[in-house]
C-alpha positions in Angstrom: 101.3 153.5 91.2 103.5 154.5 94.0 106.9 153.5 93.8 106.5 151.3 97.8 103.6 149.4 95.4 105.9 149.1 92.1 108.0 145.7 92.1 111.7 146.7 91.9 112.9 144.5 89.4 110.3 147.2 88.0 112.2 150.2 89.5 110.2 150.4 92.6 111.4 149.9 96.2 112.5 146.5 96.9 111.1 145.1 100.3 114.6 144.1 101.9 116.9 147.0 100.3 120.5 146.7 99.6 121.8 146.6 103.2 119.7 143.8 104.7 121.7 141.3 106.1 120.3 137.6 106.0 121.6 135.4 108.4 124.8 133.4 107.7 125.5 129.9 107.9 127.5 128.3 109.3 126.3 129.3 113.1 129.5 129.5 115.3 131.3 130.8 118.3 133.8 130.4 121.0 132.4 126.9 121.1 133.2 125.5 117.9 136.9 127.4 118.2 137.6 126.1 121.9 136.6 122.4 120.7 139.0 122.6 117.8 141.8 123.9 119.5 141.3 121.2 122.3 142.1 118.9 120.2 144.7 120.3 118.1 146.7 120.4 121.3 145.5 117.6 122.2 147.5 115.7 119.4 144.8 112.9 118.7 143.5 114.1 115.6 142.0 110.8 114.4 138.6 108.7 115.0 138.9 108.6 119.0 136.9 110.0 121.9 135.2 112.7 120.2 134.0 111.2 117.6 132.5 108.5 120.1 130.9 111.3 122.3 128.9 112.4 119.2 127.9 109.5 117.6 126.1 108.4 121.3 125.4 112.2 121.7 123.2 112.3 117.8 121.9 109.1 118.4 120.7 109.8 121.7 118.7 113.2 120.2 117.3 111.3 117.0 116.1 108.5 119.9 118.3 105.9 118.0 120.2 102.9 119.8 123.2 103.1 117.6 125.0 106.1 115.5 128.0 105.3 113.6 129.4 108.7 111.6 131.7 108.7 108.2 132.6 111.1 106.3 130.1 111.8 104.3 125.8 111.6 104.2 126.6 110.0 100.5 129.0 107.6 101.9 126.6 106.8 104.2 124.2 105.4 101.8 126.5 103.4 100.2 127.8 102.1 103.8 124.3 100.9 104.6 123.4 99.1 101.1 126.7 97.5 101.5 125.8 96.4 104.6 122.7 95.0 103.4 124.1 92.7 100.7 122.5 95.0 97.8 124.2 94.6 95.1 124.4 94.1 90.8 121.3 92.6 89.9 118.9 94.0 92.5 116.6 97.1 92.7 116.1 99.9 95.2 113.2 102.1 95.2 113.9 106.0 95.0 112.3 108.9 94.5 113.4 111.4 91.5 113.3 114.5 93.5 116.9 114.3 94.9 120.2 114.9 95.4 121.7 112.7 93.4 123.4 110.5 96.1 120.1 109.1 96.7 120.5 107.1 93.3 124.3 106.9 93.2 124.9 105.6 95.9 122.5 102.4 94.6 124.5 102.1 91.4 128.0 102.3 93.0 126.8 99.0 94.5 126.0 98.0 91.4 122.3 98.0 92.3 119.5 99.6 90.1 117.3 102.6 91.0 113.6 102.6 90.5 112.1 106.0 90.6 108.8 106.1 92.1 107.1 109.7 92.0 106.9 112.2 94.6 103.2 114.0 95.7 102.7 117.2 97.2 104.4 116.3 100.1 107.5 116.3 98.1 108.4 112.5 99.7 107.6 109.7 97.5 104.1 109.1 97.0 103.5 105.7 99.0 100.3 105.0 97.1 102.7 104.5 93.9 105.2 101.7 96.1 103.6 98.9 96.0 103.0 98.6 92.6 106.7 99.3 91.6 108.1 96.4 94.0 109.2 93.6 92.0 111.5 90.5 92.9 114.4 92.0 92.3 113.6 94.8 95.0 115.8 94.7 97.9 114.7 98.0 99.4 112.3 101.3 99.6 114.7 104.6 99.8 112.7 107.4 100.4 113.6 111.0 100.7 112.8 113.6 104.1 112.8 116.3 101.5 113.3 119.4 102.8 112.9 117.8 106.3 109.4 116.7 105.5 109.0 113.2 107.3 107.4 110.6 104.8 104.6 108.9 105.2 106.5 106.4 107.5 103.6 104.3 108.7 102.6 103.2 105.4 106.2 102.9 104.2 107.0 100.6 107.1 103.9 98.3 106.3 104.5 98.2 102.7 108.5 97.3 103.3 107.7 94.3 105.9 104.8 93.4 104.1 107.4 92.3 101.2 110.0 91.4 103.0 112.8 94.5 102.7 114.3 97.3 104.6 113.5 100.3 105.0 116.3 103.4 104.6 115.5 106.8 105.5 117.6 109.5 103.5 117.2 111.8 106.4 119.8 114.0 104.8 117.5 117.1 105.6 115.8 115.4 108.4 118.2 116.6 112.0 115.3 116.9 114.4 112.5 115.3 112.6 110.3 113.2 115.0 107.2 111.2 114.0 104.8 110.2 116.2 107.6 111.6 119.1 110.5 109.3 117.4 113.1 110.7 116.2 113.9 110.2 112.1 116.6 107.7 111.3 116.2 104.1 113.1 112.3 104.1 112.4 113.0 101.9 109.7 115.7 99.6 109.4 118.2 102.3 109.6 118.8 106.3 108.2 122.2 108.4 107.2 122.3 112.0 108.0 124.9 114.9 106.4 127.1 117.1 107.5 128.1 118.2 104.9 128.5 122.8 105.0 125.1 123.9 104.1 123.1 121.2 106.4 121.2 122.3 109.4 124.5 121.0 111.5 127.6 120.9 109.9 131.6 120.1 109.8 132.1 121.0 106.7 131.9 117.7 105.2 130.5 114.3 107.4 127.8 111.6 107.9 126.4 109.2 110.0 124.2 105.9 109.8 121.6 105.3 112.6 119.9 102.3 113.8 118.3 100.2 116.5 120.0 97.2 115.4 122.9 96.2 117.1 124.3 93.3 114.7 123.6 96.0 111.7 125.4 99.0 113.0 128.4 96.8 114.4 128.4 95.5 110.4 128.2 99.1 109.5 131.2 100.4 112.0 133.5 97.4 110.1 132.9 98.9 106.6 133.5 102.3 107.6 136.9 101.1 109.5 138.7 99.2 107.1 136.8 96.3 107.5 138.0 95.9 111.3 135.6 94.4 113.8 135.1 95.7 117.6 137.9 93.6 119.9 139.6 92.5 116.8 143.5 92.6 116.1 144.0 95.8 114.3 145.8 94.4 110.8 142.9 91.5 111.3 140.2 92.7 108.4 136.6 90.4 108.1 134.9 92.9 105.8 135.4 94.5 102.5 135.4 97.8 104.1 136.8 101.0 103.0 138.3 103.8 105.1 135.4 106.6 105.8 136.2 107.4 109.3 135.5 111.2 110.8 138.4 113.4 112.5 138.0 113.9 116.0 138.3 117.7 114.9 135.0 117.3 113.0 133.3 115.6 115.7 134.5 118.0 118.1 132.9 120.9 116.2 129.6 118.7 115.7 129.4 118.3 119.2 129.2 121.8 119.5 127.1 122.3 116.1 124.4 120.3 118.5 124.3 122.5 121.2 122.2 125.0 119.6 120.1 122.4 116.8 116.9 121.8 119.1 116.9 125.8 119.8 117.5 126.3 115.9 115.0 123.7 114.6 112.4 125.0 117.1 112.9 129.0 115.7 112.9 127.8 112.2 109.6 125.5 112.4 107.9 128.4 114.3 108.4 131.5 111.5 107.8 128.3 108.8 104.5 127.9 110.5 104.3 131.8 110.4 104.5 131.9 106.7 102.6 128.6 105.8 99.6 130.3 107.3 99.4 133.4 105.5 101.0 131.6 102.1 98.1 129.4 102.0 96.1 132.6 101.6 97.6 133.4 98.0 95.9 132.5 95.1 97.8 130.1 93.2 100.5 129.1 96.0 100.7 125.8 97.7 102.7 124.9 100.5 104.3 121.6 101.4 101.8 119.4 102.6 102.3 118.3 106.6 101.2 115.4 108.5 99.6 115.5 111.9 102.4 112.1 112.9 105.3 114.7 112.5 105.7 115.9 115.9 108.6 118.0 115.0 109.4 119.0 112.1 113.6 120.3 110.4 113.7 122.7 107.9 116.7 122.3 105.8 114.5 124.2 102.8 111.5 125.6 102.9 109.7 124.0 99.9 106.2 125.8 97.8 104.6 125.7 94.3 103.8 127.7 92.2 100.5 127.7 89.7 101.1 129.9 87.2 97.8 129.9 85.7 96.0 131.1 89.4 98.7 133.1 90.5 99.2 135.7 87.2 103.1 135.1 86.0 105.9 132.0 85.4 107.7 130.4 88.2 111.0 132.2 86.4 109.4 135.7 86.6 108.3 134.9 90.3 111.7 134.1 91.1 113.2 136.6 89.2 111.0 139.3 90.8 111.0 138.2 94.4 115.1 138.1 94.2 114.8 141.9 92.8 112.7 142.4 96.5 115.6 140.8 98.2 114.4 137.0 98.9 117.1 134.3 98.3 114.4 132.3 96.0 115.4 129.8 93.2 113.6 126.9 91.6 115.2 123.9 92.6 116.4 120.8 90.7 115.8 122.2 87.3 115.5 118.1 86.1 114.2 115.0 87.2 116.6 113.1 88.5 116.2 109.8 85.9 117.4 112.9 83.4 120.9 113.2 84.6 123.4 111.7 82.2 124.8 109.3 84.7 122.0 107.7 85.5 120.6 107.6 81.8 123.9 106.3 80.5 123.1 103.8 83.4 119.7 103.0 82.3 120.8 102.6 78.7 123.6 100.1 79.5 120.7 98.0 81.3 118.3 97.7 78.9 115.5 100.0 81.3 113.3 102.4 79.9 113.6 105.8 80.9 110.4 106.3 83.4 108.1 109.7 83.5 107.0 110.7 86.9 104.4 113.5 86.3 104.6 115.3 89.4 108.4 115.6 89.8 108.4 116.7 86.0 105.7 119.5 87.0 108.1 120.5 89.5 110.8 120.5 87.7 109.7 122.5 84.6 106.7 124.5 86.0 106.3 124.9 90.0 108.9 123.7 92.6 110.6 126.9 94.5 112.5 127.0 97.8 114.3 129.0 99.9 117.4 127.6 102.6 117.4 126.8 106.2 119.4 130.1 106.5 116.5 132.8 105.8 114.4 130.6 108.2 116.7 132.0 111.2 115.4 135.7 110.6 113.1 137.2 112.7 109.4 137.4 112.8 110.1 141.1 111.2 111.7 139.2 108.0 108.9 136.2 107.6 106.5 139.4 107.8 108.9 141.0 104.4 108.7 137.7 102.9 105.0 137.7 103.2 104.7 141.2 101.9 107.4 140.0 99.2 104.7 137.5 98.1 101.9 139.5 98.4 103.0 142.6 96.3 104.2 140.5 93.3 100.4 138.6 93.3 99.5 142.1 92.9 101.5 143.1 90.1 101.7 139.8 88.6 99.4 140.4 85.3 102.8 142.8 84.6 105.2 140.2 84.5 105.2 138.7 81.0 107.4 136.1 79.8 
């Protein structure tokens, strides 16, 4: 075999050698640098005008009415459930293919998470919903994994059919538009991170959308001290808690979203790149789209392996593709339900443990991704990646466990 045909965990030539350079994240320039220093000199550090220019300024790009930022996507969550009266006693409805903010944020409020499975979309599988409401549910949480928009037409109908909101965890999801409407405030409201490695970042920071104007004023009072617009400042109404953003953060997010609509357009044109000749390889699938996503983020860019079809493990996959130079790994290595927290959790209320076969197949046998990062290369580096995949197919039946 010649050595450009040998893998190089192998000893052959690796596809991106030793000096490629990836691109690096975080993006920034005179921009970000210039905003920061404007306001260091400035001498209003805290929660004023430039936080208010990009809460309007996110909003107005998601297509939501309302944007009110915090510190944190996590705090976020727990800023909306609060606002929605969830608390000990009821249920929310998550998937358990996660960060797992997605559940703690539920039981910080002393609410209960109920996994529903994921499909191949990697969003939670909305033929499963329905049958997992109960009356204790007080809301359906699902997941833009990756930036894959759910299924949010069916969602929607499902959550006013019984009567409860519907939260988008559009953590992954800056950009995301179904059916031409931006993710966030299609249902009742979404929370987006900042947090470093997110598609646009400060570092750390959140924000909760919304097309409801009584709901986001309720969510501004909980993330400012339980203050309420016009009020007296030492006059508090709400049990809130102090999550504000710096004006130094929102000035370098308002510069952060200068470039995301040129960013998310280059990364969901080499994702389409590779999704076409992926789908070409024996025993790889690709995240499944949906024709209502009319734009579509890519915070990671999510595919599964079949083992049996495709000749090796998922571990020697990974293991050989990063010997070629591709930034690979496998993911959550547990379903979420299976992190001690939330088993101690489950133990202290008397619920059993669920199974959710598909997010346990991706957990033990087929889930890979790659970041947002690699998916700002050029056209040159989705055509290595292809090769990448391509070349270890070939010399797969030599990659024993």
């Amino acid at each position: 075999m010649a050595t450009q045909d040998k893998l190089a965990i192998s000893g052959g030539n690796s596809i991106f050698g030793a000096d490629h350079a990836w691109p690096t994240w975080p993006v920034h320039d005179e921009l970000e640098e210039q905003a920061v220093l404007e306001v260091l000199r400035s001498g209003k550090w805290w929660f004023g005008e430039r936080v208010a220019k990009f809460e309007n300024d996110f909003a107005a790009f998601q297509d939501a009415r309302f944007g009110i930022t915090c510190n944190s996507g996590t705090t976020a969550l727990e800023i909306v459930l609060q606002a929605l009266d969830i608390g000990p006693g009821d249920e929310v409805l998550v998937p358990p293919y996660t960060f797992v903010a997605t559940a703690s944020a539920v039981m910080r409020v002393g609410a209960t998470p109920i996994f529903v499975d994921v499909d191949d979309s990697w969003c939670m599988d909305p033929s499963r919903v329905e049958a997992a409401i109960t009356l204790k549910t007080k809301a359906i949480l699902p997941v833009h994994f990756g930036g894959r928009v759910c299924e949010l037409d069916v969602l929607r109908a499902i959550a006013e059919r019984n009567g409860i909101p519907l939260i988008e965890d559009a953590c992954h999801s800056w950009g995301s538009k179904w059916s031409g409407k931006g993710t966030g405030a299609i249902g009742k409201c979404g929370v987006f991170s900042f947090q470093h490695s997110k598609n646009i970042t400060a570092g750390e920071g959140g924000i909760i959308l919304t097309d409801d104007a009584e709901f986001a004023a309720k969510c501004r009072s909980l993330v400012n001290c339980g203050r309420i617009s016009g009020g007296v400042w030492y006059h508090h109404v709400n049990l809130g808690t102090n999550v504000r953003l710096t004006e130094i953060q929102g000035a370098i997010l308002s510069a952060q979203l200068t470039r995301l609509e040129v960013q998310t357009l280059h990364r969901e044109k080499n994702a389409s790149f590779l999704t076409e000749g992926l789908e070409k390889i024996e025993g790889i699938q690709t995240q499944r789209g949906n024709t209502h996503i009319t734009r579509r983020a890519y915070h990671l860019y999510c595919l599964r392996i079949d083992p049996g079809s495709f000749g090796c493990s998922r571990e020697k996959f990974i293991q050989a593709a990063n010997a070629e130079g591709l930034p690979i790994c496998a993911g959550y290595p547990i379903p979420l339900y299976e992190q001690p927290v939330i088993e101690q959790w489950y133990r202290q209320h008397g619920i059993t443990r669920p199974y959710c076969p598909m997010v346990e197949d991706f957990c033990r046998r087929s889930a890979m991704w790659f970041g947002q990062d690699v998916l700002l290369g050029s056209e040159e580096d989705m055509r290595g990646i292809l090769t990448i995949f391509e070349k270890i197919k070939a010399n797969a039946s030599n990659l024993k466990d």
